[in-house]
N, C-alpha and C positions, 0 to 999 in steps of 0.2 A: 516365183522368183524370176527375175529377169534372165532370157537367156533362154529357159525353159517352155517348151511349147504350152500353151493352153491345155491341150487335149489330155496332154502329157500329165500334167498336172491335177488333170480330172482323173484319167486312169490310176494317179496314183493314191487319190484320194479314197476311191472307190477299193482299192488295195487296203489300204490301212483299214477303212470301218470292214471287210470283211474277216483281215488278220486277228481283230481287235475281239471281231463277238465269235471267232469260230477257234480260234487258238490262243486267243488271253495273249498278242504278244506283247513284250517287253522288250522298250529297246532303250539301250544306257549308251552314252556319249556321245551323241550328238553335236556336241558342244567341238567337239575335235575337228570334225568334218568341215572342212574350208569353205569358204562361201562366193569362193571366186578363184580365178586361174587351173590350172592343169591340178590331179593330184592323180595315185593310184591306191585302189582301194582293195588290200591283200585278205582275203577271207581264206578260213578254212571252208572243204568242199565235202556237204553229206547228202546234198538232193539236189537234182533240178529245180527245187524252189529257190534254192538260195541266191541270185540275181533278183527276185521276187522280195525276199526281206530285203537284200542289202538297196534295192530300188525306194523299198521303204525308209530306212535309216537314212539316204540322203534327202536333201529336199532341192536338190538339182536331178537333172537327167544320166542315167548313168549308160556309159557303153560297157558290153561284156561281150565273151567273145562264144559260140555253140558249136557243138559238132554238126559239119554241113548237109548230114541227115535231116537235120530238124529243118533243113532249106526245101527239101524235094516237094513238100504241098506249097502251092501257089499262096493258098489266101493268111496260111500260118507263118509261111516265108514273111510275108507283105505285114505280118502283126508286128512279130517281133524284132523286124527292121526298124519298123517304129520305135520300136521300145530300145531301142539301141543297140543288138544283137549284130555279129558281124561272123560269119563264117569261118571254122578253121576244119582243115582235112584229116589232124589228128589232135590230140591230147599234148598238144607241146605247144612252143612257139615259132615256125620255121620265118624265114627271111622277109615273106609278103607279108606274115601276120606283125610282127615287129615294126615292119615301115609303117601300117596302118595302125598298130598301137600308139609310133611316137608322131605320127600325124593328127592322131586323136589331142593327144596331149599339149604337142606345142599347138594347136588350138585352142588350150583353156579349157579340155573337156575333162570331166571325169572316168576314168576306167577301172573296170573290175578285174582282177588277177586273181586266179587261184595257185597259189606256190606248189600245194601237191600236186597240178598235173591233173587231178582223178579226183571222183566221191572217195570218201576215205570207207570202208569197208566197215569198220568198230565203231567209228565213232568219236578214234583217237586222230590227233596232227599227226603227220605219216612225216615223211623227209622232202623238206621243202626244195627243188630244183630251182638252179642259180639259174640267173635271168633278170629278176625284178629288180636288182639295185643296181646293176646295170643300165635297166632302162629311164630308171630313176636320175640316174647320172645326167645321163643322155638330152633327156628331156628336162632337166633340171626342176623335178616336180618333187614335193613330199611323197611317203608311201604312210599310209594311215592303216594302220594293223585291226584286223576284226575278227571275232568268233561268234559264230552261228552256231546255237544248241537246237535242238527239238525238230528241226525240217528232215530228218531221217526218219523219226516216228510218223509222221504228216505224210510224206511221201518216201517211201524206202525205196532202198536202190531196187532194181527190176519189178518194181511193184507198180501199177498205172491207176490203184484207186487209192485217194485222199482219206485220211483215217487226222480222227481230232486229237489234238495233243499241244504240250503247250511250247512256245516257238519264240526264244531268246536271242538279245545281238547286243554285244559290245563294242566300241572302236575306242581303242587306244589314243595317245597322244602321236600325233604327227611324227615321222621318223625323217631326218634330215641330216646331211654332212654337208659343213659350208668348207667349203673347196676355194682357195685361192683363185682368182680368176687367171692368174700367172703361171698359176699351175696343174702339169697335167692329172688325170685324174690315174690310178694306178688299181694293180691289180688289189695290194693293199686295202683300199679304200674301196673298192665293191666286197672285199671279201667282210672288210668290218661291218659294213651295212646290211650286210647277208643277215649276217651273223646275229645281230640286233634285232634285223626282223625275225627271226626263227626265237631269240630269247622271250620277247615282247609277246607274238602269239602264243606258247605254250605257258608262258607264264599268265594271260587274261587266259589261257583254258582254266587251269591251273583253279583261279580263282573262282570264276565260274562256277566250278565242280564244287566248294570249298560250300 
């Protein structure tokens, strides 16, 4: 895809036939995921693999953001910069990490957001932290809502070896409020969008499970 590095695009290929013969995955809506300009791409969080599917569900380059431990080796630093990885100092979003999210965006890039904060522990969507329709504002991007099943079997939290199991991803339809250009944007109007995205993911868990 234009846009999209080469190399990028081999890595990711190389991704998918591995996800394909080692955990059967399945991924449904693609069809949602935009094919040009900014978006944000809100998943639930069960493994460090999950940048890894949702890398696969697009078929653009996605940024996400790691804990800057995973920065301290040189040559693993130097990977997953490639891969579009961007340093944060905790589990949150503070003030650098936000300018570089909405500099991502008004870019035209794609970025990954986790709402919970954290890997979910169960298995279940936990309580999604405000932030994302905020930045969604901001940057005047879509939020595309996704659940990721099975990457907690695959790889479990504190766990460091790979076990086979099978590894599902849905995105939703695009989430948007079109805003007067005349008018300002209100507290109102991030709380409704909040609120949407928290309905829309638990509801594609929901089904999922169903």
């Amino acid at each position: 895809m234009k846009g999209t590095p080469f190399w990028y695009s081999i890595l990711r290929g190389l991704a998918i036939a591995v996800f394909k013969v080692f955990f059967a995955i399945e991924i449904e809506g693609k069809e949602n995921i935009p094919y040009g300009g900014g978006a944000i791409l809100a998943s639930n969080h069960l493994s460090y693999l999950d940048p890894v599917v949702l890398g696969i569900l697009v078929p653009r380059r996605v940024n996400f953001m790691a804990k800057e431990e995973l920065f301290e080796n040189f040559f693993f630093r130097w990977m997953i910069v490639k891969l579009g990885a961007f340093p944060i100092k905790r589990e949150s979003i503070d003030r650098t990490t936000y300018k570089k999210i909405l500099k991502l965006l008004q870019k035209r890039e794609v970025v990954v957001l986790f709402p919970e904060g954290t890997r979910s522990i169960d298995g279940t969507i936990g309580q999604l932290h405000a932030g994302i329709a905020r930045i969604a504002f901001k940057a005047d991007v879509p939020i595309i809502p996704i659940i990721v099943w099975g990457t907690e079997k695959v790889l479990p939290r504190g766990k460091k070896l790979i076990r086979l199991a099978r590894i599902r991803a849905r995105a939703g339809k695009p989430l948007k409020k079109n805003i007067a250009s005349n008018r300002e944007i209100t507290r109102k109007d991030i709380d409704e969008l909040q609120n949407e995205l928290e309905e829309k993911m638990r509801l594609l868990h929901r089904e999922g499970l169903s």
